[in-house]
Wavefront OBJ file of the C-alpha trace (Angstrom):
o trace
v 5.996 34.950 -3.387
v 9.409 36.444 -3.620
v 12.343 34.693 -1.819
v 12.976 36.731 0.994
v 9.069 36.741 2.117
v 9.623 33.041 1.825
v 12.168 33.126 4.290
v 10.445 34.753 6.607
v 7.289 31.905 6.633
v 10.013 29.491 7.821
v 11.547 31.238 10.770
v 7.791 32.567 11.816
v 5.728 29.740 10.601
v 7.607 26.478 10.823
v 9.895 27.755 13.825
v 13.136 27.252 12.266
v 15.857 28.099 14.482
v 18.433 31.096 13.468
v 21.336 28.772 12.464
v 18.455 27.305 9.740
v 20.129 28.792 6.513
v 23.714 27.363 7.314
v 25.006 23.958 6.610
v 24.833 22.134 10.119
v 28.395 20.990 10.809
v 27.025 17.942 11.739
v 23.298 16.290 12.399
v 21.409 17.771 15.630
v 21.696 15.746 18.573
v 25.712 15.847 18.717
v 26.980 15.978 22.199
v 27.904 19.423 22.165
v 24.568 20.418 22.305
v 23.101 18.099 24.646
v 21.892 19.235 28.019
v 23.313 18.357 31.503
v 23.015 14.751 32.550
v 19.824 13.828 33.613
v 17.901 16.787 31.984
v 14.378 16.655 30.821
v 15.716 16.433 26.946
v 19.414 14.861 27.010
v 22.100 13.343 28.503
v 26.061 13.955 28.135
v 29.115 13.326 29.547
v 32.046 15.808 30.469
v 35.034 13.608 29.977
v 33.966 13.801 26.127
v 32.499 10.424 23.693
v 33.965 7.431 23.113
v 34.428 5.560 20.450
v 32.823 1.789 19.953
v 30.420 -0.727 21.779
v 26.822 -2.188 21.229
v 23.367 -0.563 22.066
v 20.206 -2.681 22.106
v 16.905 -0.409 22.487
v 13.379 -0.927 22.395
v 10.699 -0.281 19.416
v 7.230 0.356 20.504
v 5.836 -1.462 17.498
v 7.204 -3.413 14.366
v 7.933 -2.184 10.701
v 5.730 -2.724 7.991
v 8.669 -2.102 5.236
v 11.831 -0.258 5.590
v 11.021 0.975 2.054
v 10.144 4.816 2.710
v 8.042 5.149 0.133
v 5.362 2.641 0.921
v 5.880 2.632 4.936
v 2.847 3.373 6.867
v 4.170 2.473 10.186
v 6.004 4.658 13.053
v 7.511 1.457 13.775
v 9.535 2.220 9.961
v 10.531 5.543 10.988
v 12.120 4.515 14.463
v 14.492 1.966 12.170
v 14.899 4.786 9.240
v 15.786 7.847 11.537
v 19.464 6.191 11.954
v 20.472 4.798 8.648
v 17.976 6.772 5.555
v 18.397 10.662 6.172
v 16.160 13.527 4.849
v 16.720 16.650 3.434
v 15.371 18.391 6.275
v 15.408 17.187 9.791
v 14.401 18.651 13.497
v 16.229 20.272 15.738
v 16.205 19.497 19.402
v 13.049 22.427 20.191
v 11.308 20.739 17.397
v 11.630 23.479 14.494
v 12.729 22.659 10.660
v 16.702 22.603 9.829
v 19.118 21.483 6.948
v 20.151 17.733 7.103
v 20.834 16.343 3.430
v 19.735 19.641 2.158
v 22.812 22.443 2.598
v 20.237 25.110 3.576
v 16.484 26.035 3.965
v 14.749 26.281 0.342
v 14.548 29.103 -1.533
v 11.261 29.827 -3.620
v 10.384 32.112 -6.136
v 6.717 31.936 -6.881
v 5.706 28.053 -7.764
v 9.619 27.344 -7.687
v 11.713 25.787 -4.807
v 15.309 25.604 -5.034
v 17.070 23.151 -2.578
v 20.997 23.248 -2.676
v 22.570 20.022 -1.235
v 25.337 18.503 0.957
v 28.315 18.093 -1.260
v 30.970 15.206 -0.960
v 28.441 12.965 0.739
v 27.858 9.109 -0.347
v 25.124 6.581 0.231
v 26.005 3.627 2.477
v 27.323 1.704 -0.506
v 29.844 4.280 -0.937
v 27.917 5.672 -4.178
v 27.334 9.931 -4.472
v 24.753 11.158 -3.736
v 23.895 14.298 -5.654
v 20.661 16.170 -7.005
v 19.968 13.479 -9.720
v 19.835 10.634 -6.776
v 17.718 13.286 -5.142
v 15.082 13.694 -7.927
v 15.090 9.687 -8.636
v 13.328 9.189 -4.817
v 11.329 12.180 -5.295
v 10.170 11.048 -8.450
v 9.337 7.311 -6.742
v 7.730 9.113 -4.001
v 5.723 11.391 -5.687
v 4.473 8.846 -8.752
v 4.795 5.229 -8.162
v 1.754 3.133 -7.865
v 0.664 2.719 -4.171
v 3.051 5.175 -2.969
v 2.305 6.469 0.698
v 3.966 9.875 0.104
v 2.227 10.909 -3.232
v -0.214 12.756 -1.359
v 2.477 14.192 1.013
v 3.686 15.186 -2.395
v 1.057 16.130 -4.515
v 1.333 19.742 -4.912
v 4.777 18.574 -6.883
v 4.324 19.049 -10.819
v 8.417 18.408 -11.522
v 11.776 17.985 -9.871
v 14.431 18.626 -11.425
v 18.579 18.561 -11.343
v 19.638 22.151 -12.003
v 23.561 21.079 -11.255
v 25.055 17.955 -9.213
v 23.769 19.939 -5.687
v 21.052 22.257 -7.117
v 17.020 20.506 -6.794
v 14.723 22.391 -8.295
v 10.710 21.477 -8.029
v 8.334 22.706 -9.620
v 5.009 23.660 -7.824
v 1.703 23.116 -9.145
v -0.164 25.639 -6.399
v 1.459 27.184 -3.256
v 1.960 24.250 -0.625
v 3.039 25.663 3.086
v 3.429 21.736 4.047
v 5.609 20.425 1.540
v 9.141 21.245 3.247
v 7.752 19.643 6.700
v 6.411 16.391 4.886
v 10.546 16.269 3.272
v 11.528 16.263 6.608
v 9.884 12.845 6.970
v 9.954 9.872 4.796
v 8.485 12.198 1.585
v 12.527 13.493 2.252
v 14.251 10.232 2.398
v 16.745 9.669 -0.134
v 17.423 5.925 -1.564
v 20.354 5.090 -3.338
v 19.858 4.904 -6.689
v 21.759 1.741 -7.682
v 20.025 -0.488 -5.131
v 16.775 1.259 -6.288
v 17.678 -0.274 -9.673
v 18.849 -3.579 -8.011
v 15.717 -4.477 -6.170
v 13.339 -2.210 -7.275
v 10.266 -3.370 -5.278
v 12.518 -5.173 -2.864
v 14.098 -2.067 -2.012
v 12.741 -2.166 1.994
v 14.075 -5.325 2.462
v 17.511 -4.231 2.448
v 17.388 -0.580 2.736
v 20.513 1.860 1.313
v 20.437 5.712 2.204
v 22.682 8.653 3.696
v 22.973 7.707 7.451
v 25.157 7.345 10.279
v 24.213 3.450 10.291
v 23.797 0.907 7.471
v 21.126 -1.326 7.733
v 22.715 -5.153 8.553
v 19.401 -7.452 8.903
v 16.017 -7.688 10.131
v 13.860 -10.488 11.355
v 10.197 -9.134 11.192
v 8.541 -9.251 14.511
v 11.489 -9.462 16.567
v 14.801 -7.146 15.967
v 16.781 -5.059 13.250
v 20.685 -4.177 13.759
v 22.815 -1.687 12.221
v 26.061 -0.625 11.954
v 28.236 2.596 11.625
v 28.724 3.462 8.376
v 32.248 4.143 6.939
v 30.604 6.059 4.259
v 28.926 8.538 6.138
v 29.598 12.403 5.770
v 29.946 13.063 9.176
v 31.590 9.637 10.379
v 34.142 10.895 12.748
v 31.365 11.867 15.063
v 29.828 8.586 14.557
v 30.228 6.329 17.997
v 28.729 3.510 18.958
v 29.520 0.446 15.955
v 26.433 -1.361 16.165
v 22.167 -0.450 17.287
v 19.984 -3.767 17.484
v 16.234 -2.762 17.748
v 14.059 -5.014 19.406
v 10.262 -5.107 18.662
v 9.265 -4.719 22.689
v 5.217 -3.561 22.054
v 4.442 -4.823 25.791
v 5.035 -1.442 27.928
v 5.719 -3.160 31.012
v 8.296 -5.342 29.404
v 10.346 -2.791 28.180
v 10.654 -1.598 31.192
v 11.862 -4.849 33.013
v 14.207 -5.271 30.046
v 16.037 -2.293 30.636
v 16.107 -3.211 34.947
v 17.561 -6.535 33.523
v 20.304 -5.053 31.068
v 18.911 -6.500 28.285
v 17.853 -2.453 26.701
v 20.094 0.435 27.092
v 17.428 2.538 25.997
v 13.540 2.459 26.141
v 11.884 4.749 23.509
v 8.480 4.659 25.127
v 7.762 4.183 28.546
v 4.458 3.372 30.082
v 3.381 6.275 32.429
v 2.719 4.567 35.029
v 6.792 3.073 34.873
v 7.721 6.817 34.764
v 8.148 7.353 38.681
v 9.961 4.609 39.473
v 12.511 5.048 37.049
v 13.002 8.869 37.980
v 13.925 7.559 41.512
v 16.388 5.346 40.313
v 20.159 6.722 39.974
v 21.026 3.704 37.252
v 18.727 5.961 34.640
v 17.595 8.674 33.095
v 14.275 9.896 32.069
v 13.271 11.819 29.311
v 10.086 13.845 28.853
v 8.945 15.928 25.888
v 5.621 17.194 25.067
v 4.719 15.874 21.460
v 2.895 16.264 18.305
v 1.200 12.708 19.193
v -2.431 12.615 19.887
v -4.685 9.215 20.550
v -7.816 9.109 18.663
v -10.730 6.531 17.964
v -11.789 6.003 14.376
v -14.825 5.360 13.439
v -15.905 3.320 10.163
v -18.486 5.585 8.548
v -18.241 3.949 5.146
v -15.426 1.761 4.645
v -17.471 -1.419 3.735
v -15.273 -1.775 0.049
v -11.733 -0.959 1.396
v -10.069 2.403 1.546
v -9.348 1.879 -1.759
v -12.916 1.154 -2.506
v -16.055 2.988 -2.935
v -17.415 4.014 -0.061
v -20.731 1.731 0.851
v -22.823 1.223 3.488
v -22.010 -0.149 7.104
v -23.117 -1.608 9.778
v -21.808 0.338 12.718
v -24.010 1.676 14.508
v -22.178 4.572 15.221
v -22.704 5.579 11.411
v -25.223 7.246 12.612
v -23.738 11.185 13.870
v -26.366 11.305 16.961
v -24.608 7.689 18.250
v -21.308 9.129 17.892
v -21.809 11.910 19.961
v -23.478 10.176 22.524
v -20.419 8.087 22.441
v -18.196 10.957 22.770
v -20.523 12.467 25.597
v -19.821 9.314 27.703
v -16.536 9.227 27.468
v -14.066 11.074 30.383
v -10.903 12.689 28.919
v -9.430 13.954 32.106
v -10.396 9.869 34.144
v -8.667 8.421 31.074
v -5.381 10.529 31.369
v -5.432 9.680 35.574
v -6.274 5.918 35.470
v -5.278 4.828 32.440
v -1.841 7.286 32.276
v -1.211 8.522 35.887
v -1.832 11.812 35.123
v 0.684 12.259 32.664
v -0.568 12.967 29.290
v -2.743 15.794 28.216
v -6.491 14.990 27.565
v -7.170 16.746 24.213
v -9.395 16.690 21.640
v -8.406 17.828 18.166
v -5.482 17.147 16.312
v -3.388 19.602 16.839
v -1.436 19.597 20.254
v -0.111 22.303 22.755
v 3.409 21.177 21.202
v 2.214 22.970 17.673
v 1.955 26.684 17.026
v -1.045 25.959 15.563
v -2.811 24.792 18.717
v -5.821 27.024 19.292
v -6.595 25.093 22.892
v -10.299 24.613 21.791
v -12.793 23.244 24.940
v -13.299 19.412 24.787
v -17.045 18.724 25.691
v -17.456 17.457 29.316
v -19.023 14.076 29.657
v -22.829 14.404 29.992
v -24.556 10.611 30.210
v -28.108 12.404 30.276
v -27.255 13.982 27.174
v -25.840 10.830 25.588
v -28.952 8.776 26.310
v -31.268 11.636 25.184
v -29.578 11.394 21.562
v -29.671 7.551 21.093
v -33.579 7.825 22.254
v -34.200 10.571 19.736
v -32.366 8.041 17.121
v -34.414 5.584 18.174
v -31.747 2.957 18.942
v -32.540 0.055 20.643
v -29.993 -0.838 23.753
v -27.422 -2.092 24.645
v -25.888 -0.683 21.146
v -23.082 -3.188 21.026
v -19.891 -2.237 19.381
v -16.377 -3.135 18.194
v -13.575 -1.990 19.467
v -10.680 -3.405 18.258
v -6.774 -2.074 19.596
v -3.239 -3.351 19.359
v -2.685 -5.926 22.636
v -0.614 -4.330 25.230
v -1.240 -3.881 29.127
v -2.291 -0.116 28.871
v -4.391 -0.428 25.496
v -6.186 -3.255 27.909
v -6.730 -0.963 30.441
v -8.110 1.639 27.947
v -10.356 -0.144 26.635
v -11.744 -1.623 29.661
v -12.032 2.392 30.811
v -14.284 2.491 27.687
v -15.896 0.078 28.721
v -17.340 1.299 31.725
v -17.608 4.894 30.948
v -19.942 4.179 27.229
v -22.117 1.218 29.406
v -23.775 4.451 31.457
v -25.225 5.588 28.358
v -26.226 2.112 26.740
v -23.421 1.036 25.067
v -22.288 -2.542 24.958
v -18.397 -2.706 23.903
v -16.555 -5.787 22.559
v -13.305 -5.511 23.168
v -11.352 -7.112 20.048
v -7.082 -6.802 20.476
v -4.846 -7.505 17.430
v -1.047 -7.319 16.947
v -0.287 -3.903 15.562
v -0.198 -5.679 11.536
v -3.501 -7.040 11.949
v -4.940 -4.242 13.367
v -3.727 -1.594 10.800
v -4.933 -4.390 7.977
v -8.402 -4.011 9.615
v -8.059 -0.236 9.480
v -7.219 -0.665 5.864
v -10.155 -3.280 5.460
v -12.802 -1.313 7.113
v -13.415 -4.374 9.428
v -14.026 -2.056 12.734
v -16.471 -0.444 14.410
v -14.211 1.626 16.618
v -10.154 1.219 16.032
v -7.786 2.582 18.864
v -5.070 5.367 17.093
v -1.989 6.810 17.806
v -0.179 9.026 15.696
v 3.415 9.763 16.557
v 2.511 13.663 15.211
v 4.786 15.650 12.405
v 6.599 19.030 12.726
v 3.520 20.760 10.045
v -0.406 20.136 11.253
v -1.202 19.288 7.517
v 0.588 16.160 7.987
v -1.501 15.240 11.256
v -4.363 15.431 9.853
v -5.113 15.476 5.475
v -4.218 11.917 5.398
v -6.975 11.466 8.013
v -9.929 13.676 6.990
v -9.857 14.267 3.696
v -12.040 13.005 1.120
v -8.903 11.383 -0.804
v -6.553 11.026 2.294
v -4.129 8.158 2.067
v -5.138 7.237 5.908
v -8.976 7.989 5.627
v -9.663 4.978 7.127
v -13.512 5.659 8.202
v -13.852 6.771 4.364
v -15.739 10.286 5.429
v -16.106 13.087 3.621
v -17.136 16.400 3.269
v -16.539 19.206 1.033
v -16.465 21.486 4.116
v -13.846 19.609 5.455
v -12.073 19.524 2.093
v -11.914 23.062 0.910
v -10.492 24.236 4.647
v -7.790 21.637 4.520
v -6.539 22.568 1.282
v -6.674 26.190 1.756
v -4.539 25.970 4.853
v -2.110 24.486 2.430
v -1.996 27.838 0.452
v -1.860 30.291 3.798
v 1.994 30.868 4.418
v 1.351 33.780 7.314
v 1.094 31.873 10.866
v -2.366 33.787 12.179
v -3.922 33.045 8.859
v -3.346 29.326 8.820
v -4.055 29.219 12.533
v -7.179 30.728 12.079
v -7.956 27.894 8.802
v -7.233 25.044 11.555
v -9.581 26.223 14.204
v -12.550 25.988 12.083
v -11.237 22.934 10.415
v -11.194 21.556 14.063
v -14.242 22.542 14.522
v -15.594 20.636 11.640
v -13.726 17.798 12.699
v -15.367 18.326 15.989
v -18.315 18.104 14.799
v -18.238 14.966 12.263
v -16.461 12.658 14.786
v -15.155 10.362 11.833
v -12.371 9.911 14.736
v -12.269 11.578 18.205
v -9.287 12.163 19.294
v -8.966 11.773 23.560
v -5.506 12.723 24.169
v -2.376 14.826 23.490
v 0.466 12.484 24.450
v 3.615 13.549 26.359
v 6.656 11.328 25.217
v 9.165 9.335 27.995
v 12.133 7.497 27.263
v 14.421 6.347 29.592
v 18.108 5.165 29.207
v 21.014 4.128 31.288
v 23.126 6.154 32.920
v 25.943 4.613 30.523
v 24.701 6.363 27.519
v 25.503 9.339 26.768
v 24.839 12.033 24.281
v 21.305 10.944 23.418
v 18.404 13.639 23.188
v 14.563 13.275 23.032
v 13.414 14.870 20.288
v 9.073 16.124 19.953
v 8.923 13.205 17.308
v 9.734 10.727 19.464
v 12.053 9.398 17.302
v 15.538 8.078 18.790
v 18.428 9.866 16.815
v 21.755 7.847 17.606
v 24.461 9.212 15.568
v 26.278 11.100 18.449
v 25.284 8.932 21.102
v 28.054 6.872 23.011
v 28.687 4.596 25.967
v 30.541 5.818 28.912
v 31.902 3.412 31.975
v 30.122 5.564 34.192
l 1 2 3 4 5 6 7 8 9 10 11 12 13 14 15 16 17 18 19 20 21 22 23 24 25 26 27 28 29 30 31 32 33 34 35 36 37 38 39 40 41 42 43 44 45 46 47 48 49 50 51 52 53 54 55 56 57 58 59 60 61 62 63 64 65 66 67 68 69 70 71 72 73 74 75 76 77 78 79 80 81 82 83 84 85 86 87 88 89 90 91 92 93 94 95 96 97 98 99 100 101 102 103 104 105 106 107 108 109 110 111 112 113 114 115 116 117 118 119 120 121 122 123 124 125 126 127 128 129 130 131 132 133 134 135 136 137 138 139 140 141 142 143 144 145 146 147 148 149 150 151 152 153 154 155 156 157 158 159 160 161 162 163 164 165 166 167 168 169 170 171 172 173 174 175 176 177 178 179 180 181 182 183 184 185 186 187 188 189 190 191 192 193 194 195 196 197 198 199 200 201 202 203 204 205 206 207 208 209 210 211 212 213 214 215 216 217 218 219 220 221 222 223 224 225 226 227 228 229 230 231 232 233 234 235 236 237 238 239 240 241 242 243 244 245 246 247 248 249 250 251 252 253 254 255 256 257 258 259 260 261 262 263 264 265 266 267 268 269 270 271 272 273 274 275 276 277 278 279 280 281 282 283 284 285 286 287 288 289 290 291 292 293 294 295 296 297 298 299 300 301 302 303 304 305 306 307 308 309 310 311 312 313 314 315 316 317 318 319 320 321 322 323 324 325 326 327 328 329 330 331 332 333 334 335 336 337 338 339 340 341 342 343 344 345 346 347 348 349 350 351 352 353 354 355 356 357 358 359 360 361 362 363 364 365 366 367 368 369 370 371 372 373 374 375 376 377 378 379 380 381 382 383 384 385 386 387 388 389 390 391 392 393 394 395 396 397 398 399 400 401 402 403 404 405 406 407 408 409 410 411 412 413 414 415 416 417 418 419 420 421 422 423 424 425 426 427 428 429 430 431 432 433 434 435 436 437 438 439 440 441 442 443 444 445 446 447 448 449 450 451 452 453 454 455 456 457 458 459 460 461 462 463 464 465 466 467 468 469 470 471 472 473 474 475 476 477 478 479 480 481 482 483 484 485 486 487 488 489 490 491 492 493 494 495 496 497 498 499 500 501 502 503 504 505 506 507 508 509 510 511 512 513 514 515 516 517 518 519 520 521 522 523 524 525 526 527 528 529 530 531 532 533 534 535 536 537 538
């Protein structure tokens, strides 16, 4: 593939906007391009930032480590996305730009050339430069029990060209890999506290950011500070974020009534309308690459690192997962559980992606449902597991569940866990059914390989199928938009088909701040970028 074709896959395929190939003079999000106050996507101020003050906002779930390359968590990235920067980032519309990187990559054939930021330091006032680059990449890609190796696999080499020239090396073409560096895959760690603490690295992270990390006390809060070091530093606000684990929905919301949050990343649907008649804040909404999905253990009896093994889940057996499925109502879960405000769904890929193909989700049918668990010749009430994090709504859910699978013969246990314990469960294989949510990525790959495939990092129900397999690596290969579009939709339909997870629900993402902060946008990750942010005496 030549260079300039290459070029042309980003601005059709991965949406990049038309400033892509420039250096940013400073991160997206800055002021300047925020919308009017009170729009659906940001907030600003006309009498221009100012400089200093506190912000305390809300995290919808804790960190498991603030080391990037073994975080699993979206809690991690909500800390990270202010003080560990990428070499790609967003923009505001949700396509691929330039952040530690000084322009989109260039490729030629199985080589991609990434020039870099110059004068720019770590938060411990070291350079950074294309060695400190290939030193994460490198921990990334090969480390034992990385998370991003297989975000990274189609990497054979990086390597330093000159002090801002990264060159890797590609062992097969790999449309995904410049989406998965604009995630944690793309974080770059300084490589003197790298040597310092090693495996302690995520307990006191050092990266490129607008903030340095200060402290964290797991379960509760992190706070960070502006960084003097940071490239871009005059633009740099607010002196201090604290981030305060807040994973009750209707909480959050009295904490920011009280004063206690300035900002609420996630708020519960049904908190949405009674915050958008109130003048003392603003509401945010962006449709998302999130989705909410059920998975279901089809052989994890060993661990995900295990062998796969028998279980006993009864809905092992295909015919009692789709009469689960068939008793389930999509469009009654979005109105009572959500108010009407997410999008039922049920694939992967949301309305948010180019790559959505809007497939039709099956309607629920409880004569069908009890016709297949007769014709498996399953005894009922089938009783299940269904284990979720503890929070109001997930209650609700589940309850929902409930009600809807008992019309068909189901019996389900509701089982709630702190977010920790129920990801170690996940990891465990001790579940029948395990409540999802992914917070979605800018390339489909990333919302789903880790998931479905055979050797996926996340492939928690430990299915597979060579099917399955061979579609999702050729859509790594297809750089032309229709062709990898038409990859997904029979990938989807596979996915359909297997129910190792089915996914219920395309998510639509509300955050809500004060009136007093200003500058801050909602971005389709959902993650809350705070580097141009500011507080006003409005």
């Amino acid at each position: 593939m030549t260079q300039r074709h290459f070029g042309l896959v980003f601005a059709v395929v991965l949406t990049v906007t038309a400033c892509g190939g420039a250096t940013p003079s400073a991160p997206p999000g800055a002021p300047a391009s925020a919308g009017p106050p009170g729009s659906a996507t940001a907030s600003g101020d006309a009498a221009g930032p100012a400089r200093g003050g506190e912000v305390t906002i809300s995290a919808f779930e804790d960190a498991d480590t603030l080391d990037p390359t073994f975080s699993g968590t979206a809690g991690t990235r909500l800390i990270l996305i202010n003080t560990c920067e990428k070499l790609y980032d967003l923009d505001e519309a949700g396509g691929l730009i330039p952040q530690l990187a000084a322009a989109m990559p260039e490729v030629d054939g199985l080589k991609m050339t990434i020039k870099l930021r110059e004068n720019v330091k770590f938060n411990d006032g070291t350079p950074f430069d294309a060695a400190a680059v290939v030193k994460s990449l490198e921990r990334h890609r090969t480390i034992a029990e990385s998370r991003r190796a297989g975000e990274l696999s189609s990497i054979s080499a990086a390597a330093a060209a000159d002090p801002s020239t990264v060159v890797l090396t590609l062992s097969k073409p790999d449309a995904a890999v410049v989406g998965a560096l604009s995630d944690r895959a793309g974080m770059i760690m300084s490589p003197a506290k790298l040597d310092e603490l090693g495996a302690d690295f995520g307990n006191f992270p050092v990266c490129v950011g607008p903030f340095s990390f200060v402290e964290r006390t797991v379960g509760d809060r992190t706070v960070l500070e502006r960084s003097e070091h940071y490239y871009d530093a005059d633009n740099v606000y607010l002196d201090r974020i604290t981030i305060r684990l807040v994973a009750d929905e209707t909480v959050r919301t009295a904490n920011l009534r009280s004063g206690d949050l300035q900002l609420v990343d996630r708020v519960a649907t049904t908190d949405v309308a009674a915050l958008e008649g109130d003048a003392q804040f603003v509401v945010l909404k962006k449709t998302s690459n999130a989705y909410s999905s059920l998975f279901i253990n089809l052989a994890n009896a060993n661990g995900i690192a295990g062998e796969p093994g028998t279980v006993t889940n009864p809905l092992a057996d295909e015919r009692i997962r789709e009469a689960f499925e068939l008793s389930l109502d999509r469009d009654q879960i979005n109105q009572i559980v959500y108010t009407g405000l997410h999008e039922p769904g049920c694939g992967p890929i949301t309305p948010a992606s180019p790559y959505f193909n809007a497939p039709t989700c099956p309607a629920r049918d409880i004569a069908a449902a009890k016709q297949l668990i007769a014709e498996a010749g399953v005894a009922t009430p089938i009783k299940v597991r269904f284990q979720m994090q503890a929070t109001p709504v997930n209650t609700r859910l589940g309850e929902l569940i409930q009600t809807q699978t008992a019309e068909a013969g189901f019996e389900v246990e509701l089982t709630p866990f702190d977010n920790a314990t129920a990801l170690q469960n996940q990891v465990d294989g001790n579940f029948d059914v395990s409540l999802a949510r992914w917070s979605g990525r800018v390339d489909p790959d990333a919302n789903i390989y880790r998931f479905h495939h055979t050797t996926g990092a996340d492939n928690y129900p430990k299915a597979s199928d060579p099917d399955i397999d061979a579609l999702l690596d050729q859509a790594r290969t297809e750089y032309e938009e229709a062709a990898r579009k038409a990859v997904y939709a029979q990938l989807e339909e596979k996915l359909r088909a297997r129910r190792s997870s089915i996914t219920f629900q395309h998510e639509v993402l509300y955050s809500a701040h004060t009136t007093g902060l200003k500058g801050y946008a909602l971005y389709v990750d959902g993650m809350p970028r705070l580097a141009h942010a500011y507080l006003s005496g409005d």
